[in-house]
ZAMARGU-4260 file (C-alpha; in steps of 0.2 Angstrom, whole numbers, plus 5000, padded with zeros to 4 digits):
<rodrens>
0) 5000/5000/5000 | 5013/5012/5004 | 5021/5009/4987 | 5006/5017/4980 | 5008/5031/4988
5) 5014/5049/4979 | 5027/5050/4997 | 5047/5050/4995 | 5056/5041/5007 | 5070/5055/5005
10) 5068/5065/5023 | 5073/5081/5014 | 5058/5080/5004 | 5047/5075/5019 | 5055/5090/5028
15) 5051/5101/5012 | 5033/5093/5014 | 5030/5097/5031 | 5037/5116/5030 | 5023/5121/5016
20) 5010/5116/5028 | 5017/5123/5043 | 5017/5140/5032 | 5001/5139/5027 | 4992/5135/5043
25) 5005/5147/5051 | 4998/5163/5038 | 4981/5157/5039 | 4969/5169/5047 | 4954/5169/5043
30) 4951/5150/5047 | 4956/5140/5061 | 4967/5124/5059 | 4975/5114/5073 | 4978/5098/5080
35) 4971/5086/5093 | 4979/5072/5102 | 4970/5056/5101 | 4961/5063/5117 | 4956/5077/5111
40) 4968/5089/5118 | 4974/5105/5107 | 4992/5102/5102 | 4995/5114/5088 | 4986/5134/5087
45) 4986/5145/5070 | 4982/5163/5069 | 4966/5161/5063 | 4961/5151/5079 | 4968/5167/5090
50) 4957/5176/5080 | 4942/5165/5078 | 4941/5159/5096 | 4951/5174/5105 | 4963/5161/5115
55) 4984/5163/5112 | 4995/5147/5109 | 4999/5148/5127 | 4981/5148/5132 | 4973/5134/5124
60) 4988/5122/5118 | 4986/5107/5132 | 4967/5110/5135 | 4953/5099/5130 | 4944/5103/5115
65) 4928/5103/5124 | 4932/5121/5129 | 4925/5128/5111 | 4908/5121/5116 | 4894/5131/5124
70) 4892/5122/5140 | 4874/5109/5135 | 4872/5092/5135 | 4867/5093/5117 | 4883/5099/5111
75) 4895/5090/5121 | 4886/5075/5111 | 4891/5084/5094 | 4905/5084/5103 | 4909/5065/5103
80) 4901/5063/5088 | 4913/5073/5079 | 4928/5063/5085 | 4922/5048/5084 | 4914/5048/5065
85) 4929/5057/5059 | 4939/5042/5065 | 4928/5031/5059 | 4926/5038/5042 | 4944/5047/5041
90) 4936/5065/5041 | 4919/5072/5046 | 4911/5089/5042 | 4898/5096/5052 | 4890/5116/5057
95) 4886/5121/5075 | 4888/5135/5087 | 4905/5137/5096 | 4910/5146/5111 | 4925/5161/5112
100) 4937/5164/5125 | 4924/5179/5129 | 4909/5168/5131 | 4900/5175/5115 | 4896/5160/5103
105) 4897/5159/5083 | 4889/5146/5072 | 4905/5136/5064 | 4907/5125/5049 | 4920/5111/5054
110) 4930/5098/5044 | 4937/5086/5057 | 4950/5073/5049 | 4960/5057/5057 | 4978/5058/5059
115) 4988/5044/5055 | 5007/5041/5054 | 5017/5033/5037 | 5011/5015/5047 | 4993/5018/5050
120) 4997/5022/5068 | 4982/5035/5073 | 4989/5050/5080 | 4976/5065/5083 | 4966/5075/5072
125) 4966/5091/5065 | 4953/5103/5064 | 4948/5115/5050 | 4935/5130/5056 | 4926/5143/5047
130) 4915/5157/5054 | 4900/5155/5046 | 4889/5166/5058 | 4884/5178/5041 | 4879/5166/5033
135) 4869/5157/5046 | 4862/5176/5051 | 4856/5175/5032 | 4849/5159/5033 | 4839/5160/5047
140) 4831/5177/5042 | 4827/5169/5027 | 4819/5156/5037 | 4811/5166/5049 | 4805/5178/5033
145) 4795/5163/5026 | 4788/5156/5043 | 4781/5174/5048 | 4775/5177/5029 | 4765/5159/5030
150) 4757/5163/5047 | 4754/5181/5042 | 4745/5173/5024 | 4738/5163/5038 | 4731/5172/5053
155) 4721/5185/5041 | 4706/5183/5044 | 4699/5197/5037 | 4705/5195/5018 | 4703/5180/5009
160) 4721/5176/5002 | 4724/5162/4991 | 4736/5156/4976 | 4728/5152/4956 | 4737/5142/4943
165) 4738/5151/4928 | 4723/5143/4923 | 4713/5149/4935 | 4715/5132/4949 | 4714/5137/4967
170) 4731/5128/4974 | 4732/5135/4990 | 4719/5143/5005 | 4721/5153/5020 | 4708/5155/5034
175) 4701/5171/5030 | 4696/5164/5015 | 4688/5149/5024 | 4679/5162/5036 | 4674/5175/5021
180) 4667/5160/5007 | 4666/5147/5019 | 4675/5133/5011 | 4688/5121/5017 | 4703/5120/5011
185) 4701/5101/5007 | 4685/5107/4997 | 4690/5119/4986 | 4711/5119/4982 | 4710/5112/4964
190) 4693/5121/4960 | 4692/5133/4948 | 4691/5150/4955 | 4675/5157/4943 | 4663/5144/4956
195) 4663/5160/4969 | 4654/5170/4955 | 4637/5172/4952 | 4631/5163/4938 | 4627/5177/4928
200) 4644/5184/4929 | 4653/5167/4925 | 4643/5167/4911 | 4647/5183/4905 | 4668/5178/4905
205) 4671/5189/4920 | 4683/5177/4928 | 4692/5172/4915 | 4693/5195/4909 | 4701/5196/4929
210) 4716/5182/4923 | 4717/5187/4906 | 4721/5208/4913 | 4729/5205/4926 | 4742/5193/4912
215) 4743/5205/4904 | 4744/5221/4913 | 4752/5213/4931 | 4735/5219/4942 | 4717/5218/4940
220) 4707/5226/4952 | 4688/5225/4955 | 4670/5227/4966 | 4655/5218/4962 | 4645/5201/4968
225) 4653/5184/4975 | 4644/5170/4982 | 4648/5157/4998 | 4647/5143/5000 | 4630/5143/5006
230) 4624/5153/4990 | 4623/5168/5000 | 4630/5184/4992 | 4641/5196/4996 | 4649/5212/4990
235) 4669/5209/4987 | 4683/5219/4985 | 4694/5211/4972 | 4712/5211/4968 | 4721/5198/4956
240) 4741/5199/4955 | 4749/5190/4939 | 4767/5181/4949 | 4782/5179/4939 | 4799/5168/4940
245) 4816/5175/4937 | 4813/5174/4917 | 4798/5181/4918 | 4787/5166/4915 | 4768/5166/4921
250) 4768/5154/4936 | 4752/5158/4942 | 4742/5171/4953 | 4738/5179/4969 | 4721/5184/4973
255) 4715/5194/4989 | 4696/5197/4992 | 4688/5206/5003 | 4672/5206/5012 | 4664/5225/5010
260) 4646/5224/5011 | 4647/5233/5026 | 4655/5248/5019 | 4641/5250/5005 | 4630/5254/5018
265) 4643/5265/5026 | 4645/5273/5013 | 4627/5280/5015 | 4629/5280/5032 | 4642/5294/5028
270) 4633/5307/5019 | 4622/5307/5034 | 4638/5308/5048 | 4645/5321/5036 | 4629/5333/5036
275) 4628/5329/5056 | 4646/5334/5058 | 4642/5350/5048 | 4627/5354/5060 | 4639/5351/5074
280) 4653/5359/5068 | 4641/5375/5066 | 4632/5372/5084 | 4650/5371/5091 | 4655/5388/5083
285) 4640/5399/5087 | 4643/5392/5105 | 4659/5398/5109 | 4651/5413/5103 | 4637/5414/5112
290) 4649/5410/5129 | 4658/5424/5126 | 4646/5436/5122 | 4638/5428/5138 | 4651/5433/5152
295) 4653/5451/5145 | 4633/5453/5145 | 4630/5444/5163 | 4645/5458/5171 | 4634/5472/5161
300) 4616/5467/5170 | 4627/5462/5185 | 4631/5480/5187 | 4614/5485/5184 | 4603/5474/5195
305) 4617/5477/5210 | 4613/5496/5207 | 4591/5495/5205 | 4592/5485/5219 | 4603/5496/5231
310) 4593/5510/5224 | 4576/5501/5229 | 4581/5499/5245 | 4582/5519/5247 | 4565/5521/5239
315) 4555/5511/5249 | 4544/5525/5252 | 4542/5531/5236 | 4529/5522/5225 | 4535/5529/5208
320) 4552/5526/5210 | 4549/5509/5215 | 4535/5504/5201 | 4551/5511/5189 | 4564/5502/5200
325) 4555/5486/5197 | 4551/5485/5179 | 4570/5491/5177 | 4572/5475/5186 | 4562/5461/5177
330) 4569/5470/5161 | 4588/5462/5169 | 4577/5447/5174 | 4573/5445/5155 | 4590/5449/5150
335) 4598/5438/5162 | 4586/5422/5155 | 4593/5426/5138 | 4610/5426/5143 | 4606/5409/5152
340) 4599/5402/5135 | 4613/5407/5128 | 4623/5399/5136 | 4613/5384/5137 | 4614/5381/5119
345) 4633/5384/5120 | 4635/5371/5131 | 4642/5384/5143 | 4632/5379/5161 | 4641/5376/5177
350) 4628/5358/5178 | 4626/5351/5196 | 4619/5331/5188 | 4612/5321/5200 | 4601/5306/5202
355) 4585/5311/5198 | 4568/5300/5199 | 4559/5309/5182 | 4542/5303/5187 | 4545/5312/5203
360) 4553/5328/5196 | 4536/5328/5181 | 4524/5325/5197 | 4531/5340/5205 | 4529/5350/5188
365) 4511/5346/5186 | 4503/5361/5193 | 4513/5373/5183 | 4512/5365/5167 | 4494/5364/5167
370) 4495/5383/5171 | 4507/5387/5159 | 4498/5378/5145 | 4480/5382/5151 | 4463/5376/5149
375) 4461/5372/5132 | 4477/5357/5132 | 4475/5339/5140 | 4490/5333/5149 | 4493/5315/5151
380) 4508/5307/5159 | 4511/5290/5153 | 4527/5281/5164 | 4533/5265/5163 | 4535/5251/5174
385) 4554/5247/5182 | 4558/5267/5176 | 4576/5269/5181 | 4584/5285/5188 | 4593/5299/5174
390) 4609/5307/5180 | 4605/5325/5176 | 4604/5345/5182 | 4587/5343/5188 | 4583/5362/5189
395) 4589/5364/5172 | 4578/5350/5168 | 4567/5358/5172 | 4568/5371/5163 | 4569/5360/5148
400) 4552/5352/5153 | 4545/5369/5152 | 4551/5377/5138 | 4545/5362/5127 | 4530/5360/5134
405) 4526/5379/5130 | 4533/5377/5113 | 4518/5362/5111 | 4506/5374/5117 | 4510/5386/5105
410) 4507/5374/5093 | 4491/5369/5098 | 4483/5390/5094 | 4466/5379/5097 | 4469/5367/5110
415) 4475/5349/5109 | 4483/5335/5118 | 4500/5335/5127 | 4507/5318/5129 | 4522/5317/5144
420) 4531/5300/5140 | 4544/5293/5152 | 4553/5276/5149 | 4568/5267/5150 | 4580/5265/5132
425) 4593/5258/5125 | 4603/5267/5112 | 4614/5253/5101 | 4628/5254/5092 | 4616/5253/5077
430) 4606/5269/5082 | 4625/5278/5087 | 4634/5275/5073 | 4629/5292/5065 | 4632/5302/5080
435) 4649/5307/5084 | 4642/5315/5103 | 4633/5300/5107 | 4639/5283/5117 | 4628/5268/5116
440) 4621/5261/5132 | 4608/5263/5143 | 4596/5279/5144 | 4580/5286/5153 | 4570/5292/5137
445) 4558/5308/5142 | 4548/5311/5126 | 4534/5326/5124 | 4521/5326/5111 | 4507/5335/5103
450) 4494/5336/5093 | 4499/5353/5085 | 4503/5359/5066 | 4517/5349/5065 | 4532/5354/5056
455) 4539/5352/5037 | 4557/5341/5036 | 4566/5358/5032 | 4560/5367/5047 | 4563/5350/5058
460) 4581/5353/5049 | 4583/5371/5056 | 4574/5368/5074 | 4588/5367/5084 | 4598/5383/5078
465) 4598/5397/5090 | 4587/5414/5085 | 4579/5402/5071 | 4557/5403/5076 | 4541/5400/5067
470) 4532/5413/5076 | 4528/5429/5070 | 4541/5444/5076 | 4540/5448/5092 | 4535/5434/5100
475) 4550/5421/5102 | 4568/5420/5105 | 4570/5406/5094 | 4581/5400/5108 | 4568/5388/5119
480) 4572/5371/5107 | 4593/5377/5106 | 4595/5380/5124 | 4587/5361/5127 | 4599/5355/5112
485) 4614/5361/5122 | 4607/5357/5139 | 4602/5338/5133 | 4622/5338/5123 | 4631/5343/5140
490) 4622/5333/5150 | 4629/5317/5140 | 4610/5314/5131 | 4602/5315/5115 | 4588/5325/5108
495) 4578/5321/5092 | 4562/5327/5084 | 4550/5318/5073 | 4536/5328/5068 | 4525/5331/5051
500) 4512/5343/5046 | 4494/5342/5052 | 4500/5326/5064 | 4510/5335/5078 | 4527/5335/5086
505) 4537/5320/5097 | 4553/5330/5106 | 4562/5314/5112 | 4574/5317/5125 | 4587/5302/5131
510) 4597/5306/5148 | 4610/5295/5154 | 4605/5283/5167 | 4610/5283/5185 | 4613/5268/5196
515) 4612/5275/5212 | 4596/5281/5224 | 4588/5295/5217 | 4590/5314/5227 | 4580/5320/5237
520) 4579/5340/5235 | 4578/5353/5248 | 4563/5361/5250 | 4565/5382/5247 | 4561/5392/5262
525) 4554/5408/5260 | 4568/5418/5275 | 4569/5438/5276 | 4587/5443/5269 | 4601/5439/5282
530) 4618/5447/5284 | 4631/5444/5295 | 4648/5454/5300 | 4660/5441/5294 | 4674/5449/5282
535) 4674/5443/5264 | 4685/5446/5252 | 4680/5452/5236 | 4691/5448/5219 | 4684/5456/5204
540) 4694/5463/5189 | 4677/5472/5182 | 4679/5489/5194 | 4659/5495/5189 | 4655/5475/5196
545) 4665/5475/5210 | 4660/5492/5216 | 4640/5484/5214 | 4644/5472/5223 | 4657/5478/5239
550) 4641/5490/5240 | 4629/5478/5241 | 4639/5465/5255 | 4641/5481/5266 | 4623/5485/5265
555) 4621/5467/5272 | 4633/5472/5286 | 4648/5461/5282 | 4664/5470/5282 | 4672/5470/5266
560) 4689/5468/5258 | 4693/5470/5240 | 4707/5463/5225 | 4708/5467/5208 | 4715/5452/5204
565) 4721/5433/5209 | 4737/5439/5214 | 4732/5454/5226 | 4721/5441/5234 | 4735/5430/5236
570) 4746/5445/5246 | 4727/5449/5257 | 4726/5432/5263 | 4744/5428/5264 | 4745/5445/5275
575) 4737/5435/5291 | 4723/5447/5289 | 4707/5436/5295 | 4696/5432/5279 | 4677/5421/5284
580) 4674/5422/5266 | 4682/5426/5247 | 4669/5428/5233 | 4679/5427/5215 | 4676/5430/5200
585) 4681/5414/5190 | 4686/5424/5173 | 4700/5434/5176 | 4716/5440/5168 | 4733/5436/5174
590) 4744/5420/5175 | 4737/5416/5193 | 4718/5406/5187 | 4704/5409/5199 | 4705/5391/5206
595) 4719/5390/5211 | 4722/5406/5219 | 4707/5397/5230 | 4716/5382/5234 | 4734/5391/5239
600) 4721/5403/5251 | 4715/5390/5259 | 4732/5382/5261 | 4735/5401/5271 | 4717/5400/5278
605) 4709/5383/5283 | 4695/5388/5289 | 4694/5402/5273 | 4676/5397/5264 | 4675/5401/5242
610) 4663/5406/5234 | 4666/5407/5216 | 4653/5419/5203 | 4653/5421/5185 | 4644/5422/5171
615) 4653/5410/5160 | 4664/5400/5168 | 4678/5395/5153 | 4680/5378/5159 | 4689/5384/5174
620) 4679/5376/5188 | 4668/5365/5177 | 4675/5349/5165 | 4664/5339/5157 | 4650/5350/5158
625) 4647/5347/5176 | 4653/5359/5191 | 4668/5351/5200 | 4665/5343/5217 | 4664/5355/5232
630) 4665/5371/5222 | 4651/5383/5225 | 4642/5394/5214 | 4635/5410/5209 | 4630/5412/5193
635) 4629/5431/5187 | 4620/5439/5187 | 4611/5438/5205 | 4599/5448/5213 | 4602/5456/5233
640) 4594/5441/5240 | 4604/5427/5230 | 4620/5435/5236 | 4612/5436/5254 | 4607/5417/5254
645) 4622/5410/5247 | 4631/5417/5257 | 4625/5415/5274 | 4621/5397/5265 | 4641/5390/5265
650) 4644/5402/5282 | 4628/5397/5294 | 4617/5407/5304 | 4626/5424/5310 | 4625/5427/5328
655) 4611/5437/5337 | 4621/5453/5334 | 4622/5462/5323 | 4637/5475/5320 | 4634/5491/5310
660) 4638/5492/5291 | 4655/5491/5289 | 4665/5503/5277 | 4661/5498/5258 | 4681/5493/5257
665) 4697/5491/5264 | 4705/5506/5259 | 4691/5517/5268 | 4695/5509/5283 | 4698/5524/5297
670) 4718/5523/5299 | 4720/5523/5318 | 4727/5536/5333 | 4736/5544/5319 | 4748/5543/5306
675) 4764/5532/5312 | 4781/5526/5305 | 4780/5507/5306 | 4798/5497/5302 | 4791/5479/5295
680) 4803/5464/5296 | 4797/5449/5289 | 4805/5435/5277 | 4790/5429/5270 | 4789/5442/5254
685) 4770/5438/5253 | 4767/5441/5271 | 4777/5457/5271 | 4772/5465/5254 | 4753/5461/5262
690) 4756/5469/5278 | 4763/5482/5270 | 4749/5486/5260 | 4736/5484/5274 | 4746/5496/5285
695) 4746/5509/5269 | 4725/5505/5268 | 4726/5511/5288 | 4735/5528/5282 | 4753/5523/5290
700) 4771/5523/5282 | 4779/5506/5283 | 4796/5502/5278 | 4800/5486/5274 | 4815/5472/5278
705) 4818/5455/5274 | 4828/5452/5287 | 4836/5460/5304 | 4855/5466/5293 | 4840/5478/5281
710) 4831/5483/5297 | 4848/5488/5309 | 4853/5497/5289 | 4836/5506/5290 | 4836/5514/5306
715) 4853/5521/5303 | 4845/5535/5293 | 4828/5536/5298 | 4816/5537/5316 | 4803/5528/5318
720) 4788/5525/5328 | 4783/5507/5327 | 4795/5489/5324 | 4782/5476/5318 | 4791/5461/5317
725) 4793/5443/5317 | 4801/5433/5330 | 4811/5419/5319 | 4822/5429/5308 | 4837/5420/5295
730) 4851/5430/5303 | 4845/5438/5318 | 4830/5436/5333 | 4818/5446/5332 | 4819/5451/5352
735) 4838/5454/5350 | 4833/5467/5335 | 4818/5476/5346 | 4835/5478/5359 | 4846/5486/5346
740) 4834/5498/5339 | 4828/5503/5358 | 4845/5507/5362 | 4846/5518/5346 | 4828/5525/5348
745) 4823/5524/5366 | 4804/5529/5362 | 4800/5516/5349 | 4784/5502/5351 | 4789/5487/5350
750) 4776/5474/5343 | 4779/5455/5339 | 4771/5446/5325 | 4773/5430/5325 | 4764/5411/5326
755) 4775/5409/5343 | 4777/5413/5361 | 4788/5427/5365 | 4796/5419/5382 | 4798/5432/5393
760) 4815/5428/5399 | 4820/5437/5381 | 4812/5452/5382 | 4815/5457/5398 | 4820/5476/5402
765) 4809/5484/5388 | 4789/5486/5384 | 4782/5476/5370 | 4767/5470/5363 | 4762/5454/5354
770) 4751/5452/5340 | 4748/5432/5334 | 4747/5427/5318 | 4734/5425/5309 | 4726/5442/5317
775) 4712/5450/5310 | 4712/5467/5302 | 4704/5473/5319 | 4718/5468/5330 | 4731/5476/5319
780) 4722/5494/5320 | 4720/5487/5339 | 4738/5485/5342 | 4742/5500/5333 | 4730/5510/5344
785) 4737/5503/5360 | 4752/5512/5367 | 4758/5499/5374 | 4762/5491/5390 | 4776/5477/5397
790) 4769/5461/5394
</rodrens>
């Protein structure tokens, strides 16, 4: 055998031999070739092994080849298996992933050959690696490509996808076309595709026009009829794809189809969502008009009913004055139901929605509908049985109620029937699906109908806009049916009318339904108008209104403060200046919003109660059409009695007595024994740019400090009568400071204004006064008064 062989026995020429390998496996890099014992020990390490695996010569010659293999049953298996079939077979080639020195792992093609000596003694192996994680990164995307394409053909469901032969054989099916035509896939793949025609259309060669365009032009794309399996129809989307090889020959087709019978009839479903949206868009428009236009008009006839009514109460003896005084103030009345409409329709009201029992609320209307309606219309209530509770404004409702029911009257110039109709109702996704505004779920349906004229289909069109009437002029707003549009809207409801000439009118009215026990409302009690001599602080930007009004709470007794703004209310409260009550506008300018100028005064104040007013509120204290929780409202404008009720509402009964009226403001307040130089020290800026201000209101001249270094630098050039300040200084106590300045100015007063204890062992050896915080207005003029004695 060995004589066969191409191998000299000259040892030159072996030597020869064995250096051309070495070189090669020694300038080899970019594979890695080395030698195994018969154990499977590295003996020899190339280049490319350093680079491949990471290890040097020093580093891996000696170790077990087990060390390339990720550390898994599995591949210490492969393992074996690589040894032992390349001895069995002389060489054995394999692919498999193999560890670095670092830990990270490659996938490797291997060629593993047996080793033999010139006399067939085995000696080792040697390994060949490649690198071959590309490629493998290739394969597998390719592989991962077609498995996520098949279970993407597969899992649509709502598109029938399927393959053609190019003569029109179905050869392959996925389950959206087993859901959509309702055929197997056992049932129909070698079909011909023109049996999911109808049989008017096969006959007229449309199937075989779709495989011959889309040949030719590479797509075909078509609507029109296709029948199931059942030989029910249905309207299909169509789309045929000619598919090509490499040289461009016609292997067959892809053909998608959908199911759009649905969207035919949402297709006419959208011209009327369209003209909806339009009427929307326009209701939507005229009211943020409207709520604009509301808050300026409510400050006007704030102004003047404040006025007729302070007048009035000057006038009591005089007859004229007061017949003129009061039709002066029904004309505001009328005025301020307008504005209320308007805002109405706008979707503008501050809504308090609760649970409310409609067959109890329509009971407790009966008397005043019949007299509203009079003799000549028959009221009948129908209600049904199990009627569940609406989650609504009831007062507003109200309102509602009555402005329809008068509308119905005036439809019925010769008397007629008025039909009250209360039942429970569900609005499905059927009825909803043309209104944008309107959840389906579960409703309380309050329907009112007539027997009147009825109305014609371009007037039913137009009922709902604001201004637009029937009636002759003069005698309508036009406003009754908008302002229950945009009640009904922000309330979460639905309104509809049905209604044709000579066979009356059916206003529907659908309000969410509540789960919980229905209210119970509080009876009004007729009371004499009540004051008090709490202090309230009033914050207006309107000066003509917050005039009106700081007039009107000092005719009810209360003693009254005023800010133009959030901000000035802010440096009033912060001052420690005892506040019972501050009644806000809501709409203001400035940075600092009404709300939360409340809440950060309440923070200074606990026991401080807010009253917010407004004529349009902006969505400051109301979101989602309802008034948030615990704010309290009073909705301009309001008459003398209102104001008087509300308020002695959120502060209870005043005690038996009564003070004198108060000044009309702050800044008329008398300013004390005199005119005095006052040195403030305070750190907190609000506090001291508030105390400040109160003791210029009093007529004094304060100089202010932030601390005792800007005080002591103070009364280096200046005398004064009075050190107001606080005890805890940053740099300084405030009793070691009163010292300094005494020993400058022997005369000065000293008072302390703090939330502490002056300990007398600090302020021994001078006279001094002590003023807690929070003091009222009346104990700073107080203190100020006093001239002082130790403590």
């Amino acid at each position: 055998m060995r004589n066969h062989k191409n191998t000299s026995d000259n040892p030159a020429d072996a030597f020869e031999h064995r250096d051309w390998a070495r070189i090669w496996v020694e300038s080899t890099t970019n594979l890695a070739a080395f030698c195994l014992s018969p154990e499977g020990f590295v003996s020899t390490w190339n280049p490319g092994g350093t680079a491949m695996y990471g290890y040097a010569p020093e580093e891996i010659i000696g170790r077990h080849y087990a060390v390339f293999f990720p550390e898994d049953v599995r591949e210490r298996t492969i393992l074996e298996t690589e040894l032992r079939e390349a001895r069995a077979h002389k060489s054995f080639e394999t692919e498999g992933w193999r560890r670095r020195k670092d830990g990270s792992v490659f996938w490797a093609s291997v060629l593993t050959t047996a080793l033999h000596d010139p006399d067939g003694t085995f000696i080792g192996f040697v390994k060949v690696v490649r690198d071959e994680s590309e490629k493998r990164k290739a394969h597998d995307a390719v592989i991962e490509s077609e498995r996520r394409f098949r279970l993407l053909v597969e899992g649509v469901t709502d598109y029938s996808i399927f393959m053609l032969s190019p003569e029109g054989l179905v050869t392959n099916w996925n389950s959206g076309a087993r859901r959509i035509k309702g055929y197997t896939a056992d049932e129909i793949i070698g079909s011909h595709f023109s049996r999911f025609y109808s049989p008017e259309d096969a006959a007229a060669g449309l199937p075989q026009r779709a495989l011959k365009t889309a040949a030719r032009e590479g797509r075909f794309e078509s609507e029109g009829w296709r029948l199931r399996r059942d030989g029910t129809r249905f309207w299909a989307h169509v789309i045929v794809d000619a598919i090509r090889d490499e040289t461009g020959t016609l292997i067959g087709f892809a053909k998608i189809t959908r199911d759009v019978t649905e969207k035919r009839e949402a297709d006419q479903l959208l011209e009327e969502t369209r003209a909806a949206l339009l009427q929307a868009q326009k209701m939507e428009a005229i009211g943020k008009l409207t709520g604009g236009v509301a808050h300026d008009f409510n400050n006007v006839l704030q102004v003047l009913r404040g006025n007729l009514e302070l007048l009035r109460s000057r006038c009591a003896g005089d007859n004229w004055s007061m017949d003129r005084l009061s039709n002066a103030i029904d004309a505001v009345e009328r005025g301020a139901k307008l504005a209320s409409q308007l805002l109405a329709f706008g979707r503008r009201q501050a809504l308090r929605p609760v649970s409310v029992n409609l067959a109890a609320m329509v009971r407790g209307m009966d008397d005043l509908l019949r007299r509203a309606l009079g003799e000549t219309i028959e009221v009948e209530t129908v209600v049904s049985g199990g009627l569940w509770n609406a989650f609504v404004d009831m007062h507003q409702l109200e309102n509602v109620l009555l402005n329809l029911a008068i509308n119905a009257r005036d439809a019925m110039p010769d008397g007629g029937k008025l039909t009250l109709e209360l039942a429970n109702a569900m609005l499905d996704d059927r009825y909803v699906r043309s209104l944008s505004d309107v959840p389906a779920g579960q409703y309380v349906m309050l329907g009112v109908t007539d027997t009147g004229v009825g109305m014609p289909p371009e007037v039913v069109e137009r009922a709902f806009d604001p201004f637009f009437s029937t009636k002759p002029e003069g005698e309508g707003t036009g406003l009754g049916l908008s302002m229950a549009y945009g009640f009904v809207k922000q309330s979460g409801g639905h309104i509809r009318i049905y209604s044709e000439v000579g066979h009356g009118t059916t206003v529907r009215v659908y309000l969410p339904r509540s789960s919980v026990e229905a209210f119970e409302p509080v009876a009004w009690r007729n009371a004499p108008v009540t004051g008090g001599t709490e202090t309230v602080l009033v914050v207006e930007d309107d000066q003509k209104v917050q005039a009106t009004v700081i007039e009107m709470l000092s005719d009810l007794g209360y003693r009254v403060l005023k800010a133009d703004n959030a901000d000035q209310a802010l440096v009033v409260l912060s001052s420690g200046v005892h506040v019972d009550l501050v009644f806000t506008d809501v709409v203001m300018p400035g940075t600092l919003k009404s709300p939360e100028m409340a809440r950060r005064a309440v923070e200074f104040q606990p026991h401080l109660r807010v009253l917010f007013t407004s004529g349009y509120t902006q969505n400051a204290i109301v979101h989602g059409g309802r008034l948030d929780p615990g704010v309290e409202l009073l909705s301009k404008p309001y008459s003398r009695e209102d104001l008087a009720f509300k308020i002695r509402q959120m502060l209870g009964q005043p005690s038996e007595q009564r003070r004198a009226p108060a000044p009309a403001a702050a800044n008329a307040l008398p300013a004390g024994d005199g005119k005095k130089r006052l040195l403030v020290v305070e750190d907190d800026s609000f506090a001291r740019e508030a105390l400040s201000e109160l003791l210029v209101m009093l007529g004094h001249h304060p100089v202010s400090a932030a601390n005792a270094a800007e005080a002591l630098d103070a009364m280096k050039d200046s005398r004064f009568d009075v050190l107001l300040t606080d005890i805890n200084l940053p740099d300084m106590p405030g009793t070691e400071l009163a010292r300094r300045m005494i020993e400058r100015w022997p005369g000065v007063r000293v008072i302390f204004s703090s939330g502490d204890t002056v300990l007398p062992d600090e302020v021994q050896g001078f006279h001094w006064q002590a003023l807690r915080k929070p003091y009222t207005l009346e104990q700073l003029e107080e203190a100020l008064r006093d001239n002082g004695g130790s403590r």
